[in-house]
Every structure is written in structure tokens, then in C-alpha cells.
One Martini backbone bead per residue (centre of mass of N, CA, C, O) as a GRO file, in nm:
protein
  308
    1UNK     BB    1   3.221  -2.552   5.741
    2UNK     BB    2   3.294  -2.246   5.663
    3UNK     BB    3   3.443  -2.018   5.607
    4UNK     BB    4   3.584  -1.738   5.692
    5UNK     BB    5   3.445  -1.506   5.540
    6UNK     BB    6   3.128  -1.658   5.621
    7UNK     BB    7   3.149  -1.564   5.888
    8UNK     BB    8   3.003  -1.484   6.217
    9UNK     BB    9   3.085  -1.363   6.510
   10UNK     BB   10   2.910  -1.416   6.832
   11UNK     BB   11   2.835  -1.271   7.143
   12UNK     BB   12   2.743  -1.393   7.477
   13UNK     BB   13   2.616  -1.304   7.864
   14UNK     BB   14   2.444  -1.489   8.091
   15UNK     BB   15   2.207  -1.494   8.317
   16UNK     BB   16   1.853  -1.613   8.403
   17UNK     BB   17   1.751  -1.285   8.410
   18UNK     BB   18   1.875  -1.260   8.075
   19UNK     BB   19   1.777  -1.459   7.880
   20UNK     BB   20   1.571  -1.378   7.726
   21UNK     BB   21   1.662  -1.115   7.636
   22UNK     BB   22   1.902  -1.299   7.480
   23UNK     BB   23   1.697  -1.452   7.281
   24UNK     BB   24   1.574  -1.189   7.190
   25UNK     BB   25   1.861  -1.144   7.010
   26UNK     BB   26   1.899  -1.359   6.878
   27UNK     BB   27   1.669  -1.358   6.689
   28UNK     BB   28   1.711  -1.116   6.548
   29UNK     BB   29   1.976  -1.173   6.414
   30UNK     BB   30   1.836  -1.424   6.235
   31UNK     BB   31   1.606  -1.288   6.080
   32UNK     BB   32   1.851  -1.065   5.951
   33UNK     BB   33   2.049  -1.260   5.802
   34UNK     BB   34   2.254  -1.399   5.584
   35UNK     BB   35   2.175  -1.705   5.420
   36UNK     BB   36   2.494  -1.719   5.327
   37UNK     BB   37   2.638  -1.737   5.561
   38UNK     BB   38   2.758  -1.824   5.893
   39UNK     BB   39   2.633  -1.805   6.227
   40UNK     BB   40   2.833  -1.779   6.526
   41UNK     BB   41   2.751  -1.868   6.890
   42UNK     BB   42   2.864  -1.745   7.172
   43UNK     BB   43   2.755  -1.888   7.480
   44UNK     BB   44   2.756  -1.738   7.825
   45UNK     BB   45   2.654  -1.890   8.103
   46UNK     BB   46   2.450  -1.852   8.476
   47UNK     BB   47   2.287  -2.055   8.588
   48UNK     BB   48   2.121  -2.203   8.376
   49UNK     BB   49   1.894  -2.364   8.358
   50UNK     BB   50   1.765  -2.607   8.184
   51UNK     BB   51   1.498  -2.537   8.047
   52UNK     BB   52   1.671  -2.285   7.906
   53UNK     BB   53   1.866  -2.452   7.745
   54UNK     BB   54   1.604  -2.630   7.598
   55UNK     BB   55   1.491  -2.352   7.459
   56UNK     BB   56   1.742  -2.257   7.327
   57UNK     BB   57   1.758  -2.493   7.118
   58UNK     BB   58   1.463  -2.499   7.000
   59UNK     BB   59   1.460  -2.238   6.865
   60UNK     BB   60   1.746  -2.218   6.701
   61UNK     BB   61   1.713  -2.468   6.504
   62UNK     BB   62   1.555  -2.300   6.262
   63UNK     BB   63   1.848  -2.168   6.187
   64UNK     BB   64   2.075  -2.296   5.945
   65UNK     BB   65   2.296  -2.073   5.989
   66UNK     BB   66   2.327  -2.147   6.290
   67UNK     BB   67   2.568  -2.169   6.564
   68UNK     BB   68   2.556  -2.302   6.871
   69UNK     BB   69   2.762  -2.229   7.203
   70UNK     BB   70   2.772  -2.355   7.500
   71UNK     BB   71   2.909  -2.177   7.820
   72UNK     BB   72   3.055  -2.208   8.113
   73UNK     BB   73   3.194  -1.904   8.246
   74UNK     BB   74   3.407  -2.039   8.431
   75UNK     BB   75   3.598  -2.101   8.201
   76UNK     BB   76   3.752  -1.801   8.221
   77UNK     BB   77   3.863  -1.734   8.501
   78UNK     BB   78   3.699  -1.504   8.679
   79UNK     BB   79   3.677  -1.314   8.926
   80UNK     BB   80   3.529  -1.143   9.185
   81UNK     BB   81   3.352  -0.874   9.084
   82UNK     BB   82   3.042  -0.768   9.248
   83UNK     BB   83   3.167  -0.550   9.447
   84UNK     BB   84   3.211  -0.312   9.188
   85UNK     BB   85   2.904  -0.356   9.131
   86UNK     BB   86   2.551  -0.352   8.987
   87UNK     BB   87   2.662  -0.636   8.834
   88UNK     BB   88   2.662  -0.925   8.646
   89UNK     BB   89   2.902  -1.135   8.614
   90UNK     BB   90   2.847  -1.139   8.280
   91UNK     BB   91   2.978  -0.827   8.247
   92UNK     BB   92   3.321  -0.970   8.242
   93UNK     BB   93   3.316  -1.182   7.995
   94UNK     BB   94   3.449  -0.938   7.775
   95UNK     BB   95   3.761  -0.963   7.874
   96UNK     BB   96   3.827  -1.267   7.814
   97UNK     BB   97   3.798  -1.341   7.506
   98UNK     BB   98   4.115  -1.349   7.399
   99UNK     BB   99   4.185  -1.587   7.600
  100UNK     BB  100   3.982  -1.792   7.516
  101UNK     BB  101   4.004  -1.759   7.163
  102UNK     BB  102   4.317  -1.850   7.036
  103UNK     BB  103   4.176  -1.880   6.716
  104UNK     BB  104   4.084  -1.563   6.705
  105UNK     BB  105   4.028  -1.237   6.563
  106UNK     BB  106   3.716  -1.198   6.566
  107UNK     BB  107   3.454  -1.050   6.758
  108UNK     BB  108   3.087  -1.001   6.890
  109UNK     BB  109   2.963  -0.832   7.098
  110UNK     BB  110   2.631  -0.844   7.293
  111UNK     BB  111   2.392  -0.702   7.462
  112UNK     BB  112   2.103  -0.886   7.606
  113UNK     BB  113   1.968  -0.581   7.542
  114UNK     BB  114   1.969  -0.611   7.236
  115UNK     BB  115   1.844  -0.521   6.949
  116UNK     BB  116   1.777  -0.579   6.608
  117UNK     BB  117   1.754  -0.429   6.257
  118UNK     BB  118   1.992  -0.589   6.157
  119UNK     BB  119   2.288  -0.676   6.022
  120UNK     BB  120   2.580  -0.818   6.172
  121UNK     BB  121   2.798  -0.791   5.902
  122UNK     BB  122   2.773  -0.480   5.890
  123UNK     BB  123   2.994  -0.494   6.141
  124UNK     BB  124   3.195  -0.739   6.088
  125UNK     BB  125   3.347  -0.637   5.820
  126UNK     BB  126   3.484  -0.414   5.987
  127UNK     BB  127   3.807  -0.269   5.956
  128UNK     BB  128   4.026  -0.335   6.233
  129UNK     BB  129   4.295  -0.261   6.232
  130UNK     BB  130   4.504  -0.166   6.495
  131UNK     BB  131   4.278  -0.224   6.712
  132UNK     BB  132   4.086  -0.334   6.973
  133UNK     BB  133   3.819  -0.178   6.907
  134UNK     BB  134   3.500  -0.110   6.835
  135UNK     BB  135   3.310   0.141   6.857
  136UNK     BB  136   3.021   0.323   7.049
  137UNK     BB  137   2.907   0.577   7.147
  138UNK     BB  138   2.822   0.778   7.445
  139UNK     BB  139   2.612   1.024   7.558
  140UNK     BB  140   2.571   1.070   7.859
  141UNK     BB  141   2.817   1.141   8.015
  142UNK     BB  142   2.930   1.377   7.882
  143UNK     BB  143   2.756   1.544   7.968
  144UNK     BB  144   2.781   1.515   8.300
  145UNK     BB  145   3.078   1.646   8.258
  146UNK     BB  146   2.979   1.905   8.107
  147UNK     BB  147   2.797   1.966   8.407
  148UNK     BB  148   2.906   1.894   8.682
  149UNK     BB  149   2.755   1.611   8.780
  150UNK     BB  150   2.686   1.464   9.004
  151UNK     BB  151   2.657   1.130   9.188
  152UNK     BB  152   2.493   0.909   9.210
  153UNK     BB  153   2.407   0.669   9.423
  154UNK     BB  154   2.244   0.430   9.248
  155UNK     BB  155   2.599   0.421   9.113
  156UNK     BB  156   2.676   0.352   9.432
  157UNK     BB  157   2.756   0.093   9.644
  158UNK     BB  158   2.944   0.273   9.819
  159UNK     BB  159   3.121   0.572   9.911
  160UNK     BB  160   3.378   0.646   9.756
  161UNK     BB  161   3.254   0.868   9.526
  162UNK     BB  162   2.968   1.081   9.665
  163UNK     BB  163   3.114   1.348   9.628
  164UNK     BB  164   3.161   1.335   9.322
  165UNK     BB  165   3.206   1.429   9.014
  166UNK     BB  166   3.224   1.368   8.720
  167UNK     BB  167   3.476   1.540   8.628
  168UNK     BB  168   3.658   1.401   8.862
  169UNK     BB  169   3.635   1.124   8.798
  170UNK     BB  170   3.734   1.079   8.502
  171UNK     BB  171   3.998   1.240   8.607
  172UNK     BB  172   4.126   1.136   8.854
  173UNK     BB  173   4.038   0.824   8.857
  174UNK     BB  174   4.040   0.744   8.536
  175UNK     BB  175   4.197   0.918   8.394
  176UNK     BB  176   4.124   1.074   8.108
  177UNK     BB  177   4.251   1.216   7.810
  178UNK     BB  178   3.896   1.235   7.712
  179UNK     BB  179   3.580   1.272   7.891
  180UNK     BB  180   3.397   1.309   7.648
  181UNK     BB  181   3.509   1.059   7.504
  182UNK     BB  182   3.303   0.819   7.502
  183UNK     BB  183   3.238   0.428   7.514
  184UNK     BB  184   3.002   0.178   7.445
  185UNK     BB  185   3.004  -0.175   7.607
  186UNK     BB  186   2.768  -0.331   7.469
  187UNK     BB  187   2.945  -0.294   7.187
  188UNK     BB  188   3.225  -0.500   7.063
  189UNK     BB  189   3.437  -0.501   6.805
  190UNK     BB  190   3.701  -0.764   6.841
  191UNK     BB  191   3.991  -0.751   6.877
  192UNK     BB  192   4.193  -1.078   6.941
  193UNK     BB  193   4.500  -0.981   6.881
  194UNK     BB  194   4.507  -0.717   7.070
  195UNK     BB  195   4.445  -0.845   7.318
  196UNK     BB  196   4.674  -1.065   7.367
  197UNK     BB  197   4.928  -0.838   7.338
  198UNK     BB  198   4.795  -0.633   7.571
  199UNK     BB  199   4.618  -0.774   7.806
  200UNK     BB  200   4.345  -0.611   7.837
  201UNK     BB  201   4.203  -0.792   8.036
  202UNK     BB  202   4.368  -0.789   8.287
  203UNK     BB  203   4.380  -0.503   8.282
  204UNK     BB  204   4.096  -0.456   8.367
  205UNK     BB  205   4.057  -0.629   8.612
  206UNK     BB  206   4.247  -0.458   8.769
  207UNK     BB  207   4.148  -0.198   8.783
  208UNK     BB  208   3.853  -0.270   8.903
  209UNK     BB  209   4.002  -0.373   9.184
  210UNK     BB  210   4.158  -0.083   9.233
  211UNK     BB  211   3.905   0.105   9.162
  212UNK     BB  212   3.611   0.084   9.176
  213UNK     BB  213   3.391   0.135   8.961
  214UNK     BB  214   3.081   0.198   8.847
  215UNK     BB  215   3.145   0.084   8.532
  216UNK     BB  216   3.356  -0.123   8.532
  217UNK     BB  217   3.402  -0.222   8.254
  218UNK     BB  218   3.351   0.024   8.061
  219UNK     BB  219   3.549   0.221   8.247
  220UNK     BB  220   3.829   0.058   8.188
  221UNK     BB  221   3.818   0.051   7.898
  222UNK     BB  222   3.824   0.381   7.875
  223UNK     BB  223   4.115   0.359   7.980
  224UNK     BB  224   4.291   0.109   7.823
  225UNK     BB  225   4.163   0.200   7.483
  226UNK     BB  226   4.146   0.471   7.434
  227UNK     BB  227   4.391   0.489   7.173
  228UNK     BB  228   4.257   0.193   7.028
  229UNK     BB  229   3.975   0.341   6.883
  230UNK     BB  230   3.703   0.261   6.689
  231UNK     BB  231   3.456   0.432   6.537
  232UNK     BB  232   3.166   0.371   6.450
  233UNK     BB  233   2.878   0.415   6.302
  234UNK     BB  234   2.625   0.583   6.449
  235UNK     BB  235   2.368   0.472   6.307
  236UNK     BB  236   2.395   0.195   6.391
  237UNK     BB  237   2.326   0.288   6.670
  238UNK     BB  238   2.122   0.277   6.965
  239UNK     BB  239   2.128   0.365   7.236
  240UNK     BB  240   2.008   0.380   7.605
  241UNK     BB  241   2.148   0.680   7.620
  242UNK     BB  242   2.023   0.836   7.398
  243UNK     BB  243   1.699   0.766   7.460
  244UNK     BB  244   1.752   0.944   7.751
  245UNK     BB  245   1.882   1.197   7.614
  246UNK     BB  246   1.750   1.273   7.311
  247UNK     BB  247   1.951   1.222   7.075
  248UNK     BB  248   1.786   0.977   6.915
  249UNK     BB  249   1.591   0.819   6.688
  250UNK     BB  250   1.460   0.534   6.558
  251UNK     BB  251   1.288   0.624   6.308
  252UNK     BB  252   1.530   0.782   6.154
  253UNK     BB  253   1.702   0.487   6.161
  254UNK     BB  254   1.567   0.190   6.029
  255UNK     BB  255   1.748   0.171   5.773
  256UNK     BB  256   2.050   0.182   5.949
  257UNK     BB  257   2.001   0.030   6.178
  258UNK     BB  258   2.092  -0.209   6.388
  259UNK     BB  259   2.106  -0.134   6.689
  260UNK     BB  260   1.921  -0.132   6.983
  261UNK     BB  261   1.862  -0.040   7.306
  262UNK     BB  262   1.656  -0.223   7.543
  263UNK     BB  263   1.346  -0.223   7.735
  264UNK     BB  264   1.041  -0.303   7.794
  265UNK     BB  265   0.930  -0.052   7.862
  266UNK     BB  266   1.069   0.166   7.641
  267UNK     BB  267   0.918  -0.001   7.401
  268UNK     BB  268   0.633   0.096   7.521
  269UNK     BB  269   0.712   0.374   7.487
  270UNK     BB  270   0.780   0.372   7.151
  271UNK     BB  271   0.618   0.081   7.020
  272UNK     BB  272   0.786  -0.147   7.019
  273UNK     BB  273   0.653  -0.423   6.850
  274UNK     BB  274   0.874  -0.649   6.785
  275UNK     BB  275   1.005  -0.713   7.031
  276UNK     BB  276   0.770  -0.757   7.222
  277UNK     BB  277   0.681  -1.008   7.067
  278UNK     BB  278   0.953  -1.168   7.095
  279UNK     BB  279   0.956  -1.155   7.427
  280UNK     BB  280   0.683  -1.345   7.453
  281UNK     BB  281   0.763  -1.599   7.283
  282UNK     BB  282   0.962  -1.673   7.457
  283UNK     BB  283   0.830  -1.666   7.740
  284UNK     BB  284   0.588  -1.863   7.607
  285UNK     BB  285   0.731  -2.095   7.597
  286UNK     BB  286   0.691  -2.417   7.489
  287UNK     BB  287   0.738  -2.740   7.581
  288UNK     BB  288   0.809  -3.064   7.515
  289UNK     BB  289   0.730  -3.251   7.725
  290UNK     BB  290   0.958  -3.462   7.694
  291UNK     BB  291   1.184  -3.218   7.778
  292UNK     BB  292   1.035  -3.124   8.065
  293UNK     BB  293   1.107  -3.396   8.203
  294UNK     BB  294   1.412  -3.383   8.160
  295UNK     BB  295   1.465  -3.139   8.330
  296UNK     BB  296   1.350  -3.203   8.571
  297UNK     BB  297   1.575  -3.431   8.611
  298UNK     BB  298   1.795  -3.295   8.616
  299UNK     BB  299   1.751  -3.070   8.819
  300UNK     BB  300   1.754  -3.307   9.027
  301UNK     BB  301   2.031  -3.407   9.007
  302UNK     BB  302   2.143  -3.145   9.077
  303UNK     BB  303   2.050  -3.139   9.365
  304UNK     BB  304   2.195  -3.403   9.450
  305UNK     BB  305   2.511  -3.330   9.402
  306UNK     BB  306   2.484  -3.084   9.596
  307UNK     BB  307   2.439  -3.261   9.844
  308UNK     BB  308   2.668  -3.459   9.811
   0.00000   0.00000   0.00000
């Protein structure tokens, strides 16, 4: 293994509706990536079949610089928190990195709907000491507060904020010391000693299950580390509330952004015809027999252990 000054680390977390997506985020990485590097990627999967673990692992064996990890997310011990919002398990697993790490200094979180187009080393390089994590800017939010716009129904699972505006929710319920600067959960570069030193993780849980927010980690992590965060530069990042927002170009910055949040739809409206390719190649990517027969066999393998 490389040193650590040569190392990247970072994570993804998904479940099986979202693994493509997953690797189609972990390829654009691989891409852009310093190939004097070693980029080690930890992914924590969510009841992922056979056949998407053996696409996975035959896919990204092509690059020599990428160290893979997989791990089943239950290793992180979160409790089940699906009633708190309308997303899916694999969206609390950054929340528990610094506690399962514990010989790690700093992780790259990136969600698995984000595109790369440049090296995640040029942000993963930048010193956070004394923060507890790097984060970029969220855009719609702070509109949101700063216009008294209602809570919509499609943002809360259950009945308990929907007579309130932004601004009341923020500041009343999430109690946050500047409502207007958010910042979003998408992409974390994540000092994991300040993680554990402060309890981040369990405190955000907590948070979560006390208050039962909308944007559960997101809205959590912005109020435990609120006086905690460095802001990255934003040119590096085009959220998908900026451009929902029309905050930001994404042409505009395509020689200095490294990341940008993308949906298929979003892709085909803006032309981005590199994402879509590259998540065709993965959809459509076929195993070979031997490996299709093997994962059949395991696949049964598991239905027989679960009858048992």
C-alpha cells in the first residue's frame, strides 16, 4: 500500500436502486483520478444482489490506482430511522464514519448521485484541521428561509411541520444560530478525528430521532456542526439545488468544478452527455457467463439460508 500522503480515501453508501448510480459516480472518479495515487474507495452496500457486487468488482478491477472495499452497512450498528424521512437507510451511513474508522483521519464522503469531472484529490488535499468537516454551500434552503415559503406536503413523510414556513422551521425547530447559510450534505470532506472526539455521529442520531426533521442527516449535521465547518471553495461543486435554483452553470466552471449533483432526467435537459454515457456502460454492462452462473448459485444459496 502507498503511503498515507499518497493515499484518497473516500466513501459511497447505497442500496441495490441506487448502486448504479453508485458506480457511475466511483468511474468518473476513476477517470479523473492522479494514477500516481492510490485512491481507496470504501463502499457500504444495502442488501445488494450478487450480480450488482460482481459487476461491481469486474468493472472497476481496470484501474490499477482504485483499492475497493465493500462492506455490509449493518457493521455501522444505525438504528432504523426510515420513519424520519423519505430516504433511504444508506443516507445515515455518513454519519457513523468517524466511529467506524478509528485509525482514519479524514474520509471523502460523495453521494452516489454525484458526477466527477475532475480529481477528488484536489479537494480531498485541503486542510480542514480545528472543523469537523469541509462542506459546500446549499442554495435552495436559504431562498426558502429568506422568502417565508411553506413547507411542501412532498418534503414531510408525516404531518408534523406542515403548517410551517422555512423560517419558523429553522429557526424554531432546527434552533440554527444563521438560517441562511446551509450547507448541503451531498459531499463531506470529514475530519474524523473531530468526529469522535465530539460524538458527531451519535449526536446527529440522536438529533434525528428527537426532532424528526425533513432533510434528516442534513438538517441534523447543520445544526451539530454548525460553528464547525470550513466552506470549500464553490466553484469546485455544482449542488442540484443550484442547479434547480438556477444558481450556477455548470459550463461555466466545467475547467475548475470537480463535482456535480446529477439525476438522469437533469443530464438529458442540459446535455450532459458524458454522465449519460457512462451510466448506459454500466446498465447495460453484461458479466461474463461464468461469473452470471456463480452469482445465480449464490443468489439461491441465499434464498435456501433465509427458508432455513
Amino acid at each position: 500500500m502507498s503511503n498515507e500522503r499518497e493515499i484518497v480515501g473516500f466513501t459511497y453508501s447505497s442500496d441495490e436502486k441506487y448502486v448504479n448510480l453508485m458506480l457511475t459516480s466511483l468511474i468518473s472518479v476513476m477517470e479523473h483520478s492522479d494514477k500516481n495515487r492510490t485512491y481507496v474507495c470504501h463502499y457500504f452496500q444495502n442488501n445488494i444482489r450478487p450480480k450488482s457486487l460482481a459487476k461491481i468488482n469486474l468493472i472497476t478491477r481496470k484501474y490499477k490506482n482504485l483499492v475497493l472495499k465493500i462492506y455490509d452497512r449493518k457493521i455501522l450498528g444505525i438504528p432504523d430511522l426510515n420513519e424520519h424521512g423519505r430516504y433511504s437507510q444508506s443516507s445515515f451511513d455518513r454519519l457513523k464514519m468517524g466511529d467506524f474508522f478509528q485509525d482514519k483521519k479524514k474520509l471523502l464522503y460523495i453521494d452516489s448521485d454525484t458526477y466527477v469531472v475532475g480529481d477528488i484529490a484536489k479537494v480531498y488535499d485541503i486542510d480542514i484541521t480545528g472543523y469537523a468537516a469541509g462542506i459546500f454551500e446549499e442554495f435552495t434552503l436559504p431562498d426558502y428561509v429568506r422568502d417565508k415559503m411553506p413547507l411542501k406536503k412532498d418534503n414531510i413523510k408525516n404531518n408534523k411541520y406542515e403548517n410551517l414556513t422555512w423560517d419558523t422551521y429553522a429557526v424554531d425547530i432546527l434552533k440554527l444560530k444563521n438560517p441562511l447559510k446551509w450547507f448541503c450534505s451531498a459531499i463531506l470532506l470529514m475530519n474524523l478525528e473531530e468526529w469522535r472526539k465530539k460524538n458527531i455521529g451519535n449526536e446527529s442520531i440522536d438529533f434525528i430521532q428527537k426532532i424528526e426533521p425533513i432533510f434528516p442527516d442534513q438538517d441534523a449535521l447543520n445544526k451539530i456542526i454548525e460553528d464547525d465547518v470550513f466552506f470549500l471553495p464553490s466553484y469546485m461543486c455544482i449542488p442540484y439545488s443550484a442547479i434547480m435554483a438556477g444558481k450556477r452553470d455548470y459550463r461555466e466552471h466545467k475547467n475548475e468544478c470537480i463535482f456535480y449533483s446529477v439525476k438522469p432526467g437533469t443530464a438529458k435537459k442540459y446535455g450532459w452527455t458524458e454522465y449519460l454515457d457512462t451510466l448506459n456502460y454500466v446498465s447495460k454492462y453484461k458479466l461474463p457467463p461464468h461469473i452470471r452462473l456463480l452469482t445465480k448459485w449464490q443468489s439461491f444459496c441465499n434464498r435456501f439460508k433465509k427458508r432455513a
